[in-house]
PARO-358145 format. One record per residue (C-alpha): x, y, z; residue in three letters. Coordinates in steps of 0.5 Angstrom, whole numbers, padded with zeros to 4 digits, always signed. Layout:
N
XYZAla...
END
This chain:
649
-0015+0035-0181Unk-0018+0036-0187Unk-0020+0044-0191Unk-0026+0045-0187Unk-0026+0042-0181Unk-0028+0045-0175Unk-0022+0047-0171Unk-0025+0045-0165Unk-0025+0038-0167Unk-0020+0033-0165Unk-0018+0027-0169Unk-0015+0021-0166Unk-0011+0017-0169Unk-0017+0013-0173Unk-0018+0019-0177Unk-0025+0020-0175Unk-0028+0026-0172Unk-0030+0027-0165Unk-0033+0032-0162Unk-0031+0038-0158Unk-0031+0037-0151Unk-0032+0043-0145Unk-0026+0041-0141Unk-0022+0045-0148Unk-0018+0051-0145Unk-0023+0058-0145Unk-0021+0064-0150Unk-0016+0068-0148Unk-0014+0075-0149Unk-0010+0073-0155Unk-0013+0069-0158Unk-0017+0070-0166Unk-0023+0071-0168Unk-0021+0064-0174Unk-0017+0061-0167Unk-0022+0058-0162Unk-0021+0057-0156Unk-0016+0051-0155Unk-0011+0053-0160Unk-0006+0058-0161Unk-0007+0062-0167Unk-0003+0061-0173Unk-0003+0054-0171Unk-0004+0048-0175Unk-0011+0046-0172Unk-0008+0038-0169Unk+0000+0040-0169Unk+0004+0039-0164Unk+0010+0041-0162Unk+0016+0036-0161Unk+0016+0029-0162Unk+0016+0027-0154Unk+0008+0031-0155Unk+0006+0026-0160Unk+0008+0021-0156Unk+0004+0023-0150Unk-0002+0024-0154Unk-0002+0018-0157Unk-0001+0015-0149Unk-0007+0019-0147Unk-0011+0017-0153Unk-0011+0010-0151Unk-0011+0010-0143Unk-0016+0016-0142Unk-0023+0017-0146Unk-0028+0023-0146Unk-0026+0030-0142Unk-0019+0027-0141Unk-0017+0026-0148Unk-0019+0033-0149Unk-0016+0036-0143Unk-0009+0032-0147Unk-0011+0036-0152Unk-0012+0042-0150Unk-0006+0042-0145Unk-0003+0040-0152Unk-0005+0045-0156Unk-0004+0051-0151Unk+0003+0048-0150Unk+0005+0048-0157Unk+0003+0056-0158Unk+0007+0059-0151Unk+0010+0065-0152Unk+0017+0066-0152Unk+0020+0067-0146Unk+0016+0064-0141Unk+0017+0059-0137Unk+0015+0052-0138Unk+0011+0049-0131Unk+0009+0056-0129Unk+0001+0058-0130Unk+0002+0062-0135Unk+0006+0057-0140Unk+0001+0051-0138Unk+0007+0047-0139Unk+0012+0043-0136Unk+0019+0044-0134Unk+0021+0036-0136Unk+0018+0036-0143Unk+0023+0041-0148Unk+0019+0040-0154Unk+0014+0044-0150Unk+0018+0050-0149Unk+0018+0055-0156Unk+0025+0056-0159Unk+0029+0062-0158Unk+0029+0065-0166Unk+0022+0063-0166Unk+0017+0069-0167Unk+0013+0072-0161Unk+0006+0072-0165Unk+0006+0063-0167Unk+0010+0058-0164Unk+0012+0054-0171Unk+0011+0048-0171Unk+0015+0042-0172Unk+0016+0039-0179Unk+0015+0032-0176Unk+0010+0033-0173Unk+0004+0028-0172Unk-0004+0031-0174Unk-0006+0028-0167Unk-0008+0033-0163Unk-0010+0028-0157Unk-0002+0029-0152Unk-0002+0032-0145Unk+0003+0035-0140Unk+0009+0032-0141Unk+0011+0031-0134Unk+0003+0029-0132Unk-0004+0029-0133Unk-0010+0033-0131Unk-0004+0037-0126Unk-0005+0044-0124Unk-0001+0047-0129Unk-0007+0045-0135Unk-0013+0049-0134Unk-0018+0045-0135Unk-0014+0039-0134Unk-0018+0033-0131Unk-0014+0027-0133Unk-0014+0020-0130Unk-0011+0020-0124Unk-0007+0014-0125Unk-0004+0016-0132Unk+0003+0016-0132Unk+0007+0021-0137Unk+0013+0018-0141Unk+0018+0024-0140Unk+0017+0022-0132Unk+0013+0022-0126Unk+0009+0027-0123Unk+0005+0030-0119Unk-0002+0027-0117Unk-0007+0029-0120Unk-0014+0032-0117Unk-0015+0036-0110Unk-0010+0034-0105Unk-0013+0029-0100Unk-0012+0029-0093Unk-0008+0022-0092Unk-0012+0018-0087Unk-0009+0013-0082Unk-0014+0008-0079Unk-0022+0007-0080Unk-0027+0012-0079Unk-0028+0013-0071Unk-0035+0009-0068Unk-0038+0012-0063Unk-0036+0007-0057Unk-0029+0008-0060Unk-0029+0015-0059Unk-0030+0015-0052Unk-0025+0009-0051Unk-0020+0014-0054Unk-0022+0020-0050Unk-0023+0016-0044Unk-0016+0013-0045Unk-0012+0020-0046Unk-0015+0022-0039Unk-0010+0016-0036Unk-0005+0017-0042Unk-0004+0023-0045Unk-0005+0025-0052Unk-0007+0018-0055Unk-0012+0021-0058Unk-0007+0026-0060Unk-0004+0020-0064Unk-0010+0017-0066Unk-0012+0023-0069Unk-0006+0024-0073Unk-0004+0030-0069Unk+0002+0027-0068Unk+0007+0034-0066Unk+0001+0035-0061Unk+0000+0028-0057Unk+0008+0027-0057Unk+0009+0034-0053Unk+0003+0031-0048Unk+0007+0025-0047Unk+0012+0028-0046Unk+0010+0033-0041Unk+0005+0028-0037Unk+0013+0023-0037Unk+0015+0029-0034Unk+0010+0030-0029Unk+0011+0023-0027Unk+0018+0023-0026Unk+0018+0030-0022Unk+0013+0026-0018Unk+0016+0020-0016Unk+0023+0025-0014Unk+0019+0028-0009Unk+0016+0023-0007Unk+0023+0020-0005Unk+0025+0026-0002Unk+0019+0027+0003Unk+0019+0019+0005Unk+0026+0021+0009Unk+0024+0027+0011Unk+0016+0027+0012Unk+0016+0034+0016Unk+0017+0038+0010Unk+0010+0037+0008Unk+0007+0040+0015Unk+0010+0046+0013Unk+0005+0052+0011Unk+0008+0053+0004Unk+0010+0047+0002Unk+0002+0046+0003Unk+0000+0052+0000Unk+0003+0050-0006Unk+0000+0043-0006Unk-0007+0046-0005Unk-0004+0051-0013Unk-0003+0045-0016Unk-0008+0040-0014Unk-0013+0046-0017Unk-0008+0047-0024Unk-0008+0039-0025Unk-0016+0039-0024Unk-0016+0044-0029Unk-0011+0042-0034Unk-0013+0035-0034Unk-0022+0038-0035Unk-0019+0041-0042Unk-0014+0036-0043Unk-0020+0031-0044Unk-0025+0036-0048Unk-0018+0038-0053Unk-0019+0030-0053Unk-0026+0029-0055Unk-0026+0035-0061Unk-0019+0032-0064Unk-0022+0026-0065Unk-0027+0030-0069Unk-0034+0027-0066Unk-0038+0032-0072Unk-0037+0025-0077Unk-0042+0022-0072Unk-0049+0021-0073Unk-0053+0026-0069Unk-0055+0020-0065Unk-0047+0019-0063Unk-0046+0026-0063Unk-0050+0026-0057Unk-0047+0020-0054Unk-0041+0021-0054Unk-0042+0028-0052Unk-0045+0027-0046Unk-0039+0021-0044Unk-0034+0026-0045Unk-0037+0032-0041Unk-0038+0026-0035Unk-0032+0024-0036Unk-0028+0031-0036Unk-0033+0033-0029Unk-0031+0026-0026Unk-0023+0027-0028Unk-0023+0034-0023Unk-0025+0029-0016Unk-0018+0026-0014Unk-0015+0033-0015Unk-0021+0037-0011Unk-0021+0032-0006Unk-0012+0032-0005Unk-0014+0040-0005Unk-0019+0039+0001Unk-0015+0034+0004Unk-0009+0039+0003Unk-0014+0045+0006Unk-0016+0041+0012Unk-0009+0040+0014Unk-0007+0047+0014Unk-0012+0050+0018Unk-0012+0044+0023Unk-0005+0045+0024Unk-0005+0053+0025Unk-0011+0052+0029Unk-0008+0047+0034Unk+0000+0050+0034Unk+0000+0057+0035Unk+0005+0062+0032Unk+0004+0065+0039Unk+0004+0062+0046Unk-0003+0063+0048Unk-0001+0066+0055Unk+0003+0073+0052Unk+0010+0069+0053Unk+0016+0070+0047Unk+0017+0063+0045Unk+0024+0062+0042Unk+0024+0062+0035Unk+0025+0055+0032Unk+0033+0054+0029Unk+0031+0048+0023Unk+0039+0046+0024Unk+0039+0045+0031Unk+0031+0044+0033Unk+0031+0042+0040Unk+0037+0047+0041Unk+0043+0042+0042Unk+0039+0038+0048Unk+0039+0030+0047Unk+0032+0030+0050Unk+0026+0033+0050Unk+0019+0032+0055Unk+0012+0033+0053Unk+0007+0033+0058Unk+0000+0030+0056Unk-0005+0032+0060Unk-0012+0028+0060Unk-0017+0034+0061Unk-0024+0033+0064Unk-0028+0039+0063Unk-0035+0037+0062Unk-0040+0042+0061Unk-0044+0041+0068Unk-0036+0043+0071Unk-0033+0049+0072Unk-0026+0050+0069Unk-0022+0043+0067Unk-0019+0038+0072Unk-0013+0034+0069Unk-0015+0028+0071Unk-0009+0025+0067Unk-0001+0026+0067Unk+0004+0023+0064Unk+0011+0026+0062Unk+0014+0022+0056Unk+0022+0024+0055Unk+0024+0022+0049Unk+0031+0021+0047Unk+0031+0025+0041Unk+0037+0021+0036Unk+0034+0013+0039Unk+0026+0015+0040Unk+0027+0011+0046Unk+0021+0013+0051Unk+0020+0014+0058Unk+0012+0015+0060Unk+0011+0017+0067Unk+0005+0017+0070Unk+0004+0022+0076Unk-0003+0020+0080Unk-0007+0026+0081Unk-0009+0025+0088Unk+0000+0027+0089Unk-0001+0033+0095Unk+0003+0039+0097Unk+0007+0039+0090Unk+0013+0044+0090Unk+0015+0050+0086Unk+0022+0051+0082Unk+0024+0058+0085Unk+0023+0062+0080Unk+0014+0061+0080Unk+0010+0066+0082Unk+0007+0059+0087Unk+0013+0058+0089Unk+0012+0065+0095Unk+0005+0064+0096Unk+0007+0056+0097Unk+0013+0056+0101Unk+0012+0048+0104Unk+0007+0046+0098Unk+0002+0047+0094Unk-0004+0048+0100Unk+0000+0045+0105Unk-0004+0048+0110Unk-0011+0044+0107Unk-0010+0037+0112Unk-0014+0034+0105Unk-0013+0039+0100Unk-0007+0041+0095Unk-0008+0035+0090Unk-0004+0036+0084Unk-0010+0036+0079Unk-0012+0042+0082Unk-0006+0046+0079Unk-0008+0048+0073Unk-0015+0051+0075Unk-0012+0055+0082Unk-0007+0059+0077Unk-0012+0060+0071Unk-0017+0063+0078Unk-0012+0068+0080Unk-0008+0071+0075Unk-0007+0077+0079Unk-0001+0072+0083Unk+0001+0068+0077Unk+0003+0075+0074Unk-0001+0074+0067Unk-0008+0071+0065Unk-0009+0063+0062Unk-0002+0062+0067Unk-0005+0054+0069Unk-0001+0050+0063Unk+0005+0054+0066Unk+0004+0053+0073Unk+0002+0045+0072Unk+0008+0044+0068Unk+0013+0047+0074Unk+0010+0042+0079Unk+0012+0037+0075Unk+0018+0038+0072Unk+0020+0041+0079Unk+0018+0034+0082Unk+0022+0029+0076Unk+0028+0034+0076Unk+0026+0035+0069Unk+0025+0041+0064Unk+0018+0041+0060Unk+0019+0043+0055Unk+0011+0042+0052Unk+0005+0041+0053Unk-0001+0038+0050Unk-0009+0037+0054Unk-0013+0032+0051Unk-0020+0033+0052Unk-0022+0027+0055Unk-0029+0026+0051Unk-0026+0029+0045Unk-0021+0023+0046Unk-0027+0019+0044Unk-0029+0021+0038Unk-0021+0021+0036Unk-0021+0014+0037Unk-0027+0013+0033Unk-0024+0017+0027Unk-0018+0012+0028Unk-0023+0005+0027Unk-0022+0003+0035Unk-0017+0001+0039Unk-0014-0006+0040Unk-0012-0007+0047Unk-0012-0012+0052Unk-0017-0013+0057Unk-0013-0017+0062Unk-0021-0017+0067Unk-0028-0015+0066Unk-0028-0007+0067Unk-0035-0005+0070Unk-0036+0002+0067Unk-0042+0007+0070Unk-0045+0010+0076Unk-0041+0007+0082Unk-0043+0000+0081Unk-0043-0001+0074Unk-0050-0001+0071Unk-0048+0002+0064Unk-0043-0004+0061Unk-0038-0009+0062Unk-0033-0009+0058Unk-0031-0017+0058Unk-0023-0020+0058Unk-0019-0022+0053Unk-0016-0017+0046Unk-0021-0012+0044Unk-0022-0006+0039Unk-0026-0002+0044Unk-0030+0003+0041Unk-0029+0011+0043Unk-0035+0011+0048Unk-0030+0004+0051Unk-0024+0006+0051Unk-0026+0012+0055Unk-0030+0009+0060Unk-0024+0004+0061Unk-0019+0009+0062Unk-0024+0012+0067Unk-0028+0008+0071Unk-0027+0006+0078Unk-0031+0001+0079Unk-0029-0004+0084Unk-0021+0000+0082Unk-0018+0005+0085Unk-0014+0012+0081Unk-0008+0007+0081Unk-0011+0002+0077Unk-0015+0007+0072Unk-0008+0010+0071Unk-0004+0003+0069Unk-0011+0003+0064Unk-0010+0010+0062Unk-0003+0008+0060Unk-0005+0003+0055Unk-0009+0007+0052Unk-0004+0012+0051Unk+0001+0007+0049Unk-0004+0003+0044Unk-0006+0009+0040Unk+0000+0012+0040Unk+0002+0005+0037Unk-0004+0004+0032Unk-0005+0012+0029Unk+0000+0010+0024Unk+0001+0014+0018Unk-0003+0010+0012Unk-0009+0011+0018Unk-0008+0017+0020Unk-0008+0019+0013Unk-0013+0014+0011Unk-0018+0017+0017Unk-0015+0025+0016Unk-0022+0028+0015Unk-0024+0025+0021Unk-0018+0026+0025Unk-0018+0033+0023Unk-0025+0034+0026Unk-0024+0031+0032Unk-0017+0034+0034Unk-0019+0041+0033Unk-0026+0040+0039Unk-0020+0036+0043Unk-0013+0039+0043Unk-0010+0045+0046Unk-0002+0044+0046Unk+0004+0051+0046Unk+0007+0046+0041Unk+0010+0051+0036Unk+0008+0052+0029Unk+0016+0052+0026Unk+0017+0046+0031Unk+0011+0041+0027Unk+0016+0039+0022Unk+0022+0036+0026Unk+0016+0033+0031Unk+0013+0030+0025Unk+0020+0026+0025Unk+0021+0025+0032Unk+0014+0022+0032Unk+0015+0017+0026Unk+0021+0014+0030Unk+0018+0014+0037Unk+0013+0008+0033Unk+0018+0004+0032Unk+0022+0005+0039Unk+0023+0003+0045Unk+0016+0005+0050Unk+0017+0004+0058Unk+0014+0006+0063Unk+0013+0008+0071Unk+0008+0010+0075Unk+0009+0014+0082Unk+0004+0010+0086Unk+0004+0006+0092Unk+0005+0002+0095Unk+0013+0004+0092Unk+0011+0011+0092Unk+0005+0014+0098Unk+0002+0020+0094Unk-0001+0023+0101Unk+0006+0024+0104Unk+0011+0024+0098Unk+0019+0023+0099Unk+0021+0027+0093Unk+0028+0025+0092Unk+0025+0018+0091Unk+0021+0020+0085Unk+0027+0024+0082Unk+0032+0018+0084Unk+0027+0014+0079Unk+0026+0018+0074Unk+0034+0019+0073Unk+0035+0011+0073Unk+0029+0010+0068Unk+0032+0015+0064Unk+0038+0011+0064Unk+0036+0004+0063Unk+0031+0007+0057Unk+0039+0008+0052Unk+0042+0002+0054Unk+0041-0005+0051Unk+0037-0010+0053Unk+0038-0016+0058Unk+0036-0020+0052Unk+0041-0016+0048Unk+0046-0017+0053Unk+0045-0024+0056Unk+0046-0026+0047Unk+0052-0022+0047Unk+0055-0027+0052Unk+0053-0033+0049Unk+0058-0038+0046Unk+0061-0036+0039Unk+0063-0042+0035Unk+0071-0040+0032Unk+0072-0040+0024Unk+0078-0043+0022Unk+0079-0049+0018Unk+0079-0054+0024Unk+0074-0056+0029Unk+0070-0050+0032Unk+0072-0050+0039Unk+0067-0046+0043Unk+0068-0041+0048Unk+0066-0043+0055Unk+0061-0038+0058Unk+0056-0037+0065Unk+0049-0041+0063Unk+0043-0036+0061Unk+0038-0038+0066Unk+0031-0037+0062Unk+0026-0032+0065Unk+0019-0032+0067Unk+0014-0027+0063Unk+0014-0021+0068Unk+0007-0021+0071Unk+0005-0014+0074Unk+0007-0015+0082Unk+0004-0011+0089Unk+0011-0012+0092Unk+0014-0006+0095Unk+0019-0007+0089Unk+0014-0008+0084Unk+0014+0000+0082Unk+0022+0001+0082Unk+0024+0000+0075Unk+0021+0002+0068Unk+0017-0003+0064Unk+0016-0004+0058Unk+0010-0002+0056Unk+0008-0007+0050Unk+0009-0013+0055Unk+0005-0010+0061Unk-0001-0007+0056Unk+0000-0013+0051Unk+0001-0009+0045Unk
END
């Protein structure tokens, strides 16, 4: 530099002189009135410091043009004048900790930083470790520039790094809709990676938490009938649908939609509303269906017998109280709205033996007259020879239930017909019934409609209303009758008798038991359910529905017979009950012991297994057996039989 020149100039390494730039470092408080601003005072104008600030500035003479050769030369000038004792690299000593010749000596004065002797008039370096870097104010070197002391920080604001192309709006729904079945993929996608893996890993759990208990209700089905365990099913079903509504709007927000266009805005905003609504369906409708079971079940079971009775409490490791039976009795009810009171047309005992599921039905007719009571009924004193014995016609068991419910004042108690049935019968089989269940005949109709029909065997044309069958026919063969059908088969007495409507009856029973399966029943539950709650009245308790579930599970796949107490074998007018109970006891045996099939298999010839020749062991020939074909022979009726070859189920 030259006498004269302006000190705000800075000469490259031509010599020429360039004009000073705004980028220059502004006027410091310590700067003079003959020191402008950009140069420390008492300094050489275009000195630097140290040879390594010479060096700099002829690299940013070369690689940077305008405002970044005079920010070089700025954070040069202002490197060289740094008072001493101040750091190099902090705000105030606009230095860098990597360039030594940028930090003042330790005999120099405090006013001026000496410069050095061998110099270079060039005023054109930068920061030692970096261009245009924080350090420098007014720095705005290029951002590729590279110091020779080493590298650097980046130049220019911090960018916010990227990870894929911008979103679409088609690709923003995409990733929305996908983080509704994949939790925190938009997460991901967003670079928000913390966030999306936590919401993988919860969503892994969840997962997992509900394949585990999916396994332990699949061997212990019952426990989902109990009260709070579907409580708890209704909590969770509510928490998933408002977890999974905010986990789709948390998705769409994290994606950043406001990039979009207004057109895309309101597209995907739209997508994304109807997708977080559409996302809520399965867990509101697990929670109806979850809510509709509850009341059905303390609807139907009550938690007290409805005739005042004290039920004894139900013990969860001993359900059935150590008894290797337990007997139902199902009762058809036909109480119609033009008849007073209900009249149990239909009655059959099922005794299940509880560890096989092995089942005996059998079927009471309900013209039988002059039933007995056990000693300890109230009947049994006003009916000392019979129920009604002194009515030549009269006493007919379906006429039970209805005397006991109209004089309460001998029964002790109101609503006293279930229990007045159920002593009748068990004192007639010589069997304790335990429960029982009245199906209303017309309510039974909507039931088999709920299930799809009944697939049943229709062994002759069963002509069904008035009393020549004016209303239909339902034809022979295998049929899925309808409700209104399968009632009017079970009842119809066209050209029949009450004995062979009750030989249809225990088909019906027998199929549907067959065909309300659990995929059915759940498939239909709704249905089901409104069906049920018109046609069902049982003093089943509510604690005892868990083990019955179970119980019902493995009569599906057992062993059904059945025997009815009908004529010719069994005369209802004037019965001979040590008959019906030596039947029933001999049924009852023959229902736990192995098949004739079985047996006659066992008896057959076994090669040998050693290394000679087999020599097989001689035993009686099995003669094959004709199907059994339903017979009217005296003994016809003797034994149980199995009810899928006498129904064709």
């Amino acid at each position: 530099m030259h006498l004269g020149q302006d000190s705000g100039d800075v000469t490259g390494e031509s010599g020429k002189r360039r004009s000073r730039r705004r980028g220059a470092r502004p006027a410091q408080p310590g700067d003079t009135p003959d020191a402008p601003a950009g140069r420390a005072p008492g300094t050489r104008p275009g000195k630097v410091a140290g040879a390594d600030s010479e060096q700099a500035g002829k690299q940013a003479a070369k690689g940077d043009s305008g405002p970044a050769r005079a920010g070089a030369a700025q954070a040069a000038s202002g490197a060289a004048s740094t008072p001493a004792g101040t750091p190099a690299g902090t705000p105030d000593g606009r230095g860098s900790a990597a360039d030594p010749a940028a930090a003042p000596s330790p005999s120099a004065a405090p006013k001026t930083a000496a410069p050095s002797p061998g110099a270079a008039p060039e005023a054109a370096a930068g920061p030692p470790s970096g261009t245009g870097g924080p350090s420098a104010p007014g720095g705005g070197g290029s951002p590729g520039a590279a110091s020779p002391a080493g590298p650097g920080p980046a130049s220019g604001p911090a960018a916010r790094p990227r990870f894929a192309r911008p979103l679409t709006t088609g690709a923003l729904i995409g990733w929305t809709a996908l983080s509704a079945v994949l939790p925190g993929a938009a997460h991901l996608r967003a670079g928000r990676r913390r966030t999306g893996y936590v919401l993988l890993g919860a969503f892994v759990a969840l997962l997992v938490a509900a394949v585990v208990t999916a396994l332990v209700l699949s061997g212990n089905v019952g426990v989902a009938t109990r009260d709070g365990v579907l409580t708890t099913a209704v909590v969770l079903a509510g928490a998933g649908a408002l977890a999974w509504f905010l986990l789709v709007v948390s998705s769409y927000i994290t994606l950043g939609p406001g990039r979009l266009n207004g057109q895309g805005q309101i597209v995907s905003g739209i997508a994304a509303g109807l997708l977080a609504v559409a996302v809520m369906a399965p867990f509101a409708l697990t929670a109806t269906t979850v809510m509709t079971a509850k009341q059905l079940t303390n609807d139907i079971f009550p938690s007290t017998p409805e005739d005042g009775s004290s039920a004894a409490p139900v013990k969860h490791e001993d359900p059935w109280n150590g008894r290797d039976r337990v007997n139902f009795l199902l009762i058809g009810g036909d109480g119609a709205g033009n008849r007073e009171g209900v009249r149990t047309d239909s009655m059959n005992v099922a005794s299940i033996h509880i560890k096989t599921g092995n089942t005996v039905m059998f079927s009471l007719p309900r013209n039988l007259q002059h039933v007995r009571f056990p000693p300890s009924s109230p009947l049994a004193k006003q009916f000392p020879n019979g129920f009604m014995r002194e009515l030549p016609n009269g006493g007919l068991l379906n006429e039970v239930w209805q005397y006991a419910e109209d004089h309460p004042e001998i029964m002790g108690r109101k609503h006293q017909g279930p229990r007045a049935l159920m002593d009748a019968i068990g004192y007639t089989l010589n069997l304790d019934i335990d429960y029982y269940a009245l199906i209303n005949m017309y309510g039974f109709a909507h039931l088999v409609d709920a299930i799809g029909g009944l697939k049943i065997r229709v062994d002759q044309d069963i002509k069904y209303g008035g009393s020549y069958g004016t209303a239909g026919t339902i034809k022979a063969g295998h049929r899925t009758l309808s409700g209104e059908e399968a009632l009017w088969y079970g009842r119809s007495r066209v050209g029949s008798d009450d004995f062979s409507r009750m030989a249809r009856q225990r088909c019906v029973i027998g199929a549907f038991a067959k065909q309300a399966t659990p995929t059915v029943v759940l498939a239909n539950f709704t249905k089901i359910a409104s069906a049920a709650k018109r046609m069902a009245q049982t003093n089943i308790p509510r604690d005892l529905l868990e083990h019955l579930t179970e119980l019902a599970l493995r009569v599906k796949d057992a062993k059904i017979t059945s025997l009815q107490f009908v004529p010719p074998e069994f005369y209802t007018g004037s019965p001979d009950w040590q008959k019906i109970r030596t039947a029933t006891a001999r049924a009852l045996r023959q229902s736990v012991q192995p098949s004739r099939a079985r047996l006659a298999a066992g008896r057959t010839a076994t090669p040998g297994t050693g290394g000679a020749s087999p020599t097989p062991t001689l035993s009686a020939p099995v003669m094959p057996t004709a199907a059994k074909t339903p017979s009217k022979s005296p003994t016809a009726n003797k034994d149980a039989q199995s009810l899928d070859e006498l129904c064709g189920l």
